[in-house]
N, C-alpha and C positions, 0 to 999 in steps of 0.2 A: 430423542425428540421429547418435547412435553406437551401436558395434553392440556389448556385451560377451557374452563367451565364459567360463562359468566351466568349469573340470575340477571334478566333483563325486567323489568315492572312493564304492565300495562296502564299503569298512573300517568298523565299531564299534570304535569305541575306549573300550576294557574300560579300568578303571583299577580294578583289585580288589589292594587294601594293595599296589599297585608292578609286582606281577607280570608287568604289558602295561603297556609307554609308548603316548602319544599316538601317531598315526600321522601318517609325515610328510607334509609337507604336498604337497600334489599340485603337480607344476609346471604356469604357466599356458602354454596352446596359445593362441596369437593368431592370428587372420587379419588379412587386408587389411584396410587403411582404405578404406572406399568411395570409386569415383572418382569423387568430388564432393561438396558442402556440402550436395547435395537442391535446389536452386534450379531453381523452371521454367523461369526464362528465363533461365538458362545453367548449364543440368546438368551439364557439367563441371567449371563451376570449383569448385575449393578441393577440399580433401581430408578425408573423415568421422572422421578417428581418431586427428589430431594436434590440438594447439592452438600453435603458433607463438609465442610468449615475445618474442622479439625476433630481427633481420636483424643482422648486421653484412656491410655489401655492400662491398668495395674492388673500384674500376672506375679503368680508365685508359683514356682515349677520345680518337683520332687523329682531330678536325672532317676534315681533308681525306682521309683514306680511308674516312671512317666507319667505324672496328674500334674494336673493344669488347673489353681481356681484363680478368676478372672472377673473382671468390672471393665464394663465398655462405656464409656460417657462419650457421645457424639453431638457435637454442635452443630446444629442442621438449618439448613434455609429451606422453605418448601418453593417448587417451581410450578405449581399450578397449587389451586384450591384443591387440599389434600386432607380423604376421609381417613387414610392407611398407606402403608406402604409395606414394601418387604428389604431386610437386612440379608448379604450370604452371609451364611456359618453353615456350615458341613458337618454333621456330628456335634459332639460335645452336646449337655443337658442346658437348658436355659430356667433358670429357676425364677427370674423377676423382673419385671420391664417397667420403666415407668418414663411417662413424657413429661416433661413439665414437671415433675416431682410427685403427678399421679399414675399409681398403678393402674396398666392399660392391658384388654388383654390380647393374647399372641399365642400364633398356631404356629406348625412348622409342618411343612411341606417341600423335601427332597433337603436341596439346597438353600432354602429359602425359610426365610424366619420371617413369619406374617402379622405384621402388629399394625390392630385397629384404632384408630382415634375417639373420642366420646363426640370431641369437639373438633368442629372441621379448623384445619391453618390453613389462613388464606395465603394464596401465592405473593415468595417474595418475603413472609414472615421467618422471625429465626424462631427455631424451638431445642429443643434438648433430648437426647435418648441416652437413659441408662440400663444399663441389661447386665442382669445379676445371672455368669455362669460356668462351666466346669465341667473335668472330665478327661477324658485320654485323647488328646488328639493325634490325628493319624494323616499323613497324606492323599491327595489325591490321587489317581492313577489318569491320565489323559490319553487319550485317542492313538498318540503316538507309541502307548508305552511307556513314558517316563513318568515319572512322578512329580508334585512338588508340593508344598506345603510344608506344615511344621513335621519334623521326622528325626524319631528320635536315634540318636545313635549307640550301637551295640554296648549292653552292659550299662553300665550310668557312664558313658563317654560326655553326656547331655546331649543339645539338640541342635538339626540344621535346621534353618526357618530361612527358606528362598521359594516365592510366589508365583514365577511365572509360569504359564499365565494365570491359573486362577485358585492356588493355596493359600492366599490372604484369610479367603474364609474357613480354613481348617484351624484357625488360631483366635480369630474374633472377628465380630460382627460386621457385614461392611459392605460400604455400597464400591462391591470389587470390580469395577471397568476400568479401562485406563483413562477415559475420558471424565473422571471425578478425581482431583486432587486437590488432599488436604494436608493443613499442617498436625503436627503429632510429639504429644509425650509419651514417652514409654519408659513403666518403673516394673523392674522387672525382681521379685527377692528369690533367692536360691540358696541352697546347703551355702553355708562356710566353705571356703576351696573352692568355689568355683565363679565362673564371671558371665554376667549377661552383659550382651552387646546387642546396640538396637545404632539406628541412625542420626546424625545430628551432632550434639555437643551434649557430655557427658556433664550433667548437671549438678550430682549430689552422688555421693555414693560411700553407704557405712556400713558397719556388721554389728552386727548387737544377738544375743542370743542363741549363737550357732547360726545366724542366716545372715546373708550380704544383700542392699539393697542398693540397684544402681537404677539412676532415674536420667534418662535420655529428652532431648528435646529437637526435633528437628523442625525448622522453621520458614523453609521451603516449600511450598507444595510438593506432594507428591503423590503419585497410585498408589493403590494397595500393596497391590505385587512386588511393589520393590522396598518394602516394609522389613524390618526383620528385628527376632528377639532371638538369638544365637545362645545357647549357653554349652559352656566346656569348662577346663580346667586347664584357662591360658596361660602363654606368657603372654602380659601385657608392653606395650611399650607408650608412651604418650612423649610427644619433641612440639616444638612450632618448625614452621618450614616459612620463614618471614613471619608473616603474619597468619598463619593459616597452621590451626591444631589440628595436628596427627594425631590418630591413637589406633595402633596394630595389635590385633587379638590372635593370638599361634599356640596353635597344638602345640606341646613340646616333642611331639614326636616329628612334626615337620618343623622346626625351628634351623637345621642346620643347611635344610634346602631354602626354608624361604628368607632369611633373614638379609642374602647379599640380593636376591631380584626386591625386595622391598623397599630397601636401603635405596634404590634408585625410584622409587613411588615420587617426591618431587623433583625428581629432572625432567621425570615421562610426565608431571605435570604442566612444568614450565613448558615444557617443548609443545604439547597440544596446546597450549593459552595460546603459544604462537599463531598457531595454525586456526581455532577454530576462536578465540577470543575465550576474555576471563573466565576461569574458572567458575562454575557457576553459586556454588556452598560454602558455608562458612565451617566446614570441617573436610577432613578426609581420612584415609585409613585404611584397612584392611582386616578381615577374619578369614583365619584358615585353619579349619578343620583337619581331621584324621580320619578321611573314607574314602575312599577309591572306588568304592562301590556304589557312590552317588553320580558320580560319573560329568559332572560341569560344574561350573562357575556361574555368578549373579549379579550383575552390577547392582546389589542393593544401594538405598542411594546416600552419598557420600563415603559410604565405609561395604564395598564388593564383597560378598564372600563366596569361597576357593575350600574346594571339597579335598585339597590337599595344596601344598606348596606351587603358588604359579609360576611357569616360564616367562618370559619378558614378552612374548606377545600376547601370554595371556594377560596381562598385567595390563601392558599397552590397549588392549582391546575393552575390556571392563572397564579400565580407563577413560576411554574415549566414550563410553556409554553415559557419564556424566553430564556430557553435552546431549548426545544423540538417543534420546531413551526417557532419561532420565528430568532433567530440565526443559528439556524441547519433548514429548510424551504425544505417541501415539494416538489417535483418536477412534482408532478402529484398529482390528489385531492385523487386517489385511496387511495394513502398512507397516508391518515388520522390516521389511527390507529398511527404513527410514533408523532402524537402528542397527541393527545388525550388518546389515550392507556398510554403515557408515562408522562401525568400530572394528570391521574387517579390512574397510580401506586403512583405518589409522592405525595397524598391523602392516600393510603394506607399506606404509609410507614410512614405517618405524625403520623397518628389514632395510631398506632402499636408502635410507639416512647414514644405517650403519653399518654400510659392505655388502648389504643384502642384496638379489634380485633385484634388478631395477622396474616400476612399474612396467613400462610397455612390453618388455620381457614377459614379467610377470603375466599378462592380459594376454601375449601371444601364445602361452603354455596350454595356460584354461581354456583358449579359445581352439586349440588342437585335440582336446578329449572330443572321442568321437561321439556322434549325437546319440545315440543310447547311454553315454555317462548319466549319471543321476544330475551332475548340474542342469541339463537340459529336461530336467522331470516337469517341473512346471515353472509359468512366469514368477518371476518376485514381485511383481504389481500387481497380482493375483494369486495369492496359494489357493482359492478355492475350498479348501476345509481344512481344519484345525490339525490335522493328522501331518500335514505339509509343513505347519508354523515355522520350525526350527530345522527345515531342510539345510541342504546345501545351497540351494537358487535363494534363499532369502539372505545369505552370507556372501558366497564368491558370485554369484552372477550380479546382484546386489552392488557389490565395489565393483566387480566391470562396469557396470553403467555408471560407475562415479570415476572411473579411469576414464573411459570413451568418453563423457561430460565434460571432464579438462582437457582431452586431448583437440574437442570440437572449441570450447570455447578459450582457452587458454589459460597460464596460470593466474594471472594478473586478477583475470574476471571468474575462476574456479576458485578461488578463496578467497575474493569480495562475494561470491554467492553462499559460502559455508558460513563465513561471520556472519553476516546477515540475517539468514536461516537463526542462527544458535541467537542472535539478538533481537530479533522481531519474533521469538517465539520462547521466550528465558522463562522457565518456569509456566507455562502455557500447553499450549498442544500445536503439531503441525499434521497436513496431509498429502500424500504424494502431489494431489492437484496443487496445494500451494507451494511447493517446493518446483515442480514444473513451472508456475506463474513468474519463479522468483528468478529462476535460471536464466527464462528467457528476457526477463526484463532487464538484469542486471547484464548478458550478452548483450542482447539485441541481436540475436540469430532465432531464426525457430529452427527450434528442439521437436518440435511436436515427433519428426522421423525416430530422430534417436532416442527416445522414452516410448516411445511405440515395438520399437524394435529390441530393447533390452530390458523393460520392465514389462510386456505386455503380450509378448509375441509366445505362442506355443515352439516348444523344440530348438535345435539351436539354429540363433540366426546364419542367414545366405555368405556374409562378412563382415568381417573386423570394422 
């Protein structure tokens, strides 16, 4: 939400044949931006009173000591009359902040990088942040136990850099909700041997002095979290797939697992264009690491990255995160299911294409686990706290109610509702209520029963 602040005068302004001019116009007093997006299940992040435009991030990162020194230029809009605001960065030293190309100053508290204005920007203005800063950074550790953020890998391996939900700011400065997305270049320089991978279209990239600099640009909107500056010592590959640039970044130690599921990377595309409409980026790709001990995958956007060689449904599902995640973006974390639910269907629908389990099969297996299984832990249209985020209900319970959806409304009107979805919201945001609005409009049945009952309901529903 944003907060605006007008100054009202108590002036009339007399305009009798010239005699009294207009009174001037009052200057705007701004306050703080709130510290936060409003999100229950992570009230700090993101910031209430800017809108983020685009990052331009230049990082230079030392694999064997793990340092990090960094420039954050943000092109900002402010959304109310704004005295201040706060940036996440988690850790890391902030050595110099300047708005406008003047030095401003700035405190840090927890999560939060606190920088004061001199001068109020009135809402609706664009302005400028650059923040001079460095240092080791580290992941976060979240509620569930997992971690993410930038993480370096054993030895000088270099590093995994995957956000969800809130390690954006373990790496730079950012207004990190999913409900702010911006465009982004990212130049990343590193020892000689090794390759920075970030999102978008590989823009430039040379070695001069013992260091290699690769300069990325992705031209999408996007969140923080699905941001990434990856570094290792890959095998590269770069091909078009028609018109559309590949570029695959691989461990060599996983090269001989992932190279034939990747090699199918444009079939599993063409085949979801099918289903959910264009492809949404002007790139794609793949980074796959060497850690097992990370233990998931990332649909960073346009180019996923894979804590080791993916199977073909992981590949399929990351995949389908292009659309559902990634281009179409959450506006609140509640509604994970809107991604994860809908790159777990396009897993099932993969299986089922090719010899696999047929859907309704599939629905009647899951639908047989007795209600003590963890799928029945809590609703998908509800996790209730951040601890739930990446359950099972926000994955398989999730594709059940996108199985039950078609099987209530049919296929004809089940995937005139998915295109639509992915095209009425391309690069934007969606919310379960609007995805419920669009179901029923595009049937003409209410749904209201069946999203009550699969996305909302405690424990496992009475039946199928």
């Amino acid at each position: 939400m944003t907060n605006r602040l007008f100054l009202t005068t108590a002036a009339t302004v007399l305009a009798v044949s010239g005699l009294l001019g207009a009174a001037a116009p009052a200057t705007p007093v701004g306050t703080k931006g709130a510290a936060g997006a409003g999100d229950p299940l992570l009230p700090l992040s993101g910031d209430g009173g800017l809108h983020v435009r685009h990052y331009a991030l230049t990082l230079a990162y030392q694999p064997a000591t793990q340092h990090l020194e960094a420039t954050a230029v943000l092109s900002a809009t402010a959304t109310q009359d704004l005295s201040g605001f706060d940036l996440d960065l988690a850790g890391l030293d902030v050595r110099h902040v300047t708005v406008d190309g003047e030095a401003v100053p700035f405190s840090r508290d927890g999560q939060k990088l606190q920088i004061s204005l001199a001068d109020t920007v009135a809402d609706g203005a664009d302005f400028t942040v650059a923040v001079d800063y460095g240092g080791t950074p580290h992941p976060v550790i979240d509620t569930d136990g997992t971690s993410d953020g930038w993480t370096a890998l054993p030895g000088d391996q270099g590093a995994f850099v995957a956000g969800e939900p809130q390690g954006a700011m373990t790496w730079f400065p950012c207004n990190g909700h999913p409900s702010d997305k911006s465009t982004y270049d990212v130049t990343v320089t590193v020892p000689q041997g090794y390759t920075a991978v970030s999102n978008g279209v590989l823009r430039t990239q040379h070695t001069a002095a013992g260091h290699s600099t690769f300069h990325w640009h992705e031209t999408a909107p996007m969140a923080a979290y699905l941001a990434t500056a990856s570094v290792g010592r890959f095998d590269v590959r770069q091909y078009w797939s028609g018109r559309l640039p590949v570029y695959t970044a691989v461990d060599p130690a996983e090269k001989n697992d992932a190279d034939g599921v990747l090699a199918r990377l444009p079939a599993v595309i063409a085949w979801e264009s099918s289903l959910f409409g264009p492809y949404p980026f002007d790139a794609a790709g793949a980074i796959v690491m060497h850690d097992k001990a990370i233990g998931y995958a990332l649909e960073t956007q346009t180019r996923p990255l894979y804590d080791e060689a993916p199977d073909m449904d992981t590949l399929v599902h990351e995949t389908a995160h292009q659309w559902f995640g990634d281009s179409v973006t959450i506006t609140q974390w509640k509604d994970i299911w809107l991604n994860e639910g809908f790159a777990t269907y396009a897993e099932w629908m993969w299986d089922a294409a090719h010899g696999g389990t047929g859907l309704h099969a599939r629905l009647a297996q899951l639908y047989a686990r007795p209600a003590t299984d963890q799928l029945w832990a809590y609703p998908p249209g509800d996790p209730g706290q951040l601890s739930r985020l990446f359950g099972v209900p926000s994955y398989a319970r999730g594709a059940m109610a996108l199985q039950e959806l078609r099987e209530a409304v049919g296929d004809q009107a089940f995937f005139g509702i998915l295109k639509q979805w992915t095209a009425a919201h391309r690069h934007g945001h969606g919310t379960t209520a609007q995805f419920e609005a669009l179901s029923a409009g595009v049937s003409g049945k209410n749904l209201d029963a069946l999203f009550a009952t699969w996305l909302y309901s405690a424990g496992k529903p009475t039946k199928m």
